[in-house]
C-alpha positions in Angstrom: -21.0 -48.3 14.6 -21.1 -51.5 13.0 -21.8 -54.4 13.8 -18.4 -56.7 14.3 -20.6 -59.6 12.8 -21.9 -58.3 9.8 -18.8 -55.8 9.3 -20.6 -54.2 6.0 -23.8 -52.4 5.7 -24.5 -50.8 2.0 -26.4 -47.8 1.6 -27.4 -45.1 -1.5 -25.0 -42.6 -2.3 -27.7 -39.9 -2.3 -28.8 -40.8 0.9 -29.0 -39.2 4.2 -27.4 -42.1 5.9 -24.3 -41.5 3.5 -24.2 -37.7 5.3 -24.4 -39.2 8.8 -22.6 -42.2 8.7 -19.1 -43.3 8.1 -18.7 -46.6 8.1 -20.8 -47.5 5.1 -20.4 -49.0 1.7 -22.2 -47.1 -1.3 -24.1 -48.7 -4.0 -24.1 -47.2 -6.5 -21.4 -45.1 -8.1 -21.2 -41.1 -6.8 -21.7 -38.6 -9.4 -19.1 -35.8 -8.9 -21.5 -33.5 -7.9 -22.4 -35.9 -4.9 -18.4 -36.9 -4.0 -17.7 -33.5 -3.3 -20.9 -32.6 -1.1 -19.8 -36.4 1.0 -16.2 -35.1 1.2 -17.6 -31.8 2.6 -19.6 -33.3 4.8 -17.1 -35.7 5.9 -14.2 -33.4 5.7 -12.7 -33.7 9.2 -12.9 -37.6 9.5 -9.9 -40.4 9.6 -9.1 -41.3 6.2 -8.2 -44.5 8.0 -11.8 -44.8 9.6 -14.4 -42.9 7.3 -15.0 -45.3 4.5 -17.5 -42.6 2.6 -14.8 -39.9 2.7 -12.3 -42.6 0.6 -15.3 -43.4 -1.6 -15.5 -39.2 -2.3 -12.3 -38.3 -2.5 -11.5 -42.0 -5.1 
């Protein structure tokens, strides 16, 4: 979870962290390759609360 101070932490879109957490900004833009291996991964997360699943399915 985030931290309600600093509400935005920004990770790689080919990173591990994208895979495991949800409430992260990407980077750098997803290749399509990538976008559907996060929405995979992501699959049965909120729309509402999983921030990577938006970004992969955008």
């Amino acid at each position: 979870m985030s931290d309600p101070l600093h509400p935005h932490m920004f990770v790689r879109a080919d990173s591990s962290l994208a895979e495991d957490l949800c409430t992260v900004e990407l980077l750098d833009a997803l290749t399509a390759a990538r976008a559907r291996e996060l929405a995979e991964i992501h699959r049965d997360h909120s729309l509402e609360l999983c921030a990577v699943l938006r970004a992969a399915q955008a």
